[in-house]
N, C-alpha and C positions, 0 to 999 in steps of 0.2 A: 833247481828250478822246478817248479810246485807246475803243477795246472797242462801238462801234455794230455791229450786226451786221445791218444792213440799209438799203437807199436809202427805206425807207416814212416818212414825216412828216418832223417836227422835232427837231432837242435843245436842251430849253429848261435855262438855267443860272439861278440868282438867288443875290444874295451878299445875304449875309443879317445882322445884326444877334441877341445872345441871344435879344430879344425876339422874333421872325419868323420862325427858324430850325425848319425842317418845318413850314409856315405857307407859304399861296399868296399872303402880306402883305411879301414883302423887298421892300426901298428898289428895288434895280437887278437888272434882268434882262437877259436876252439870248437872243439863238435864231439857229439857222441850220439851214440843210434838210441830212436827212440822208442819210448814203454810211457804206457799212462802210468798218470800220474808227476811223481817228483823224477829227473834226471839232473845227474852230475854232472856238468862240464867243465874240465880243468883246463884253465890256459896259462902257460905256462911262459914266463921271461918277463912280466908285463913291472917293470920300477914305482919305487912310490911317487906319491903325485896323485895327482888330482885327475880322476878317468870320470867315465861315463861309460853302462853296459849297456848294449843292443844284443838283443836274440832274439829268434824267430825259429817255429818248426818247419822244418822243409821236410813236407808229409811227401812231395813230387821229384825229390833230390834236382832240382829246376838251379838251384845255387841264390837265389833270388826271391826277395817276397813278391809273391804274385798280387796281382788286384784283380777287380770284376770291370765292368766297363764304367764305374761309377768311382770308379780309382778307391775303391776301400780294399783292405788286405783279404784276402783268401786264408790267409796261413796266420795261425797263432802270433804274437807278439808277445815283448815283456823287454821291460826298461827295469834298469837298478834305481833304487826305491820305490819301487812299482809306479813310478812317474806316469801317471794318467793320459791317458790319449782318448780324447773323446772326439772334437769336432777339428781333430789334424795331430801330428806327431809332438811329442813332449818336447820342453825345450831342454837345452844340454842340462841348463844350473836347476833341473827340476830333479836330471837323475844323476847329477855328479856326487860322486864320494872322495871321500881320501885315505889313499891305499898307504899304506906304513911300512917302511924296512922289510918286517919278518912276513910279505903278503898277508891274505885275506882270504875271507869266503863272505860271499852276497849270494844273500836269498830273493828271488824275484817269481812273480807269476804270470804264466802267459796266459795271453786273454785274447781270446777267438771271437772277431766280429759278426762273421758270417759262419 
């Protein structure tokens, strides 16, 4: 994941299902302490099929993306196929992939509103 811009907290990922997807309920997650820049997150058990990733840096280990009092995020964001989030959250078939037998690796950037 490209675009962390600081060593504060973690970046948490979760590959998600239609049902879960922007929901702190996906099947599989993952995390790794963060460095600007690009960081690895491996999540590990997730079947082929048809997912969608969420992640966010949690700079406050809070477990949760924060907002301001104007409900926009505080904390980094990033969708797999860098699914655009401009005026509200992407929708699932913007950042859905499909995952094959022998797993994957997806590249994504997290993008800081405030």
């Amino acid at each position: 994941m490209a675009g962390v811009r600081n060593d504060k907290g973690d970046v948490l990922v979760s590959v998600c299902d239609p049902q879960n997807f922007l929901k702190d309920s996906c099947a599989y997650d993952g995390r790794a302490k963060a460095h600007p820049g690009e960081v690895v997150v491996t999540v590990d058990g997730v079947p082929p099929g048809v997912w969608a990733v969420q992640a966010f840096h949690d700079e406050t280990l809070a477990g949760h993306v924060r907002q301001n009092l104007l409900g926009l995020p505080l904390d980094g964001l990033g969708f797999s196929n860098d699914a655009p989030f401009r005026f509200g959250p992407p929708t699932y078939s913007d950042a859905a992939f499909r995952l094959g037998p022998g797993g994957g690796r997806i590249r994504l950037t997290l993008r800081y509103l405030l």
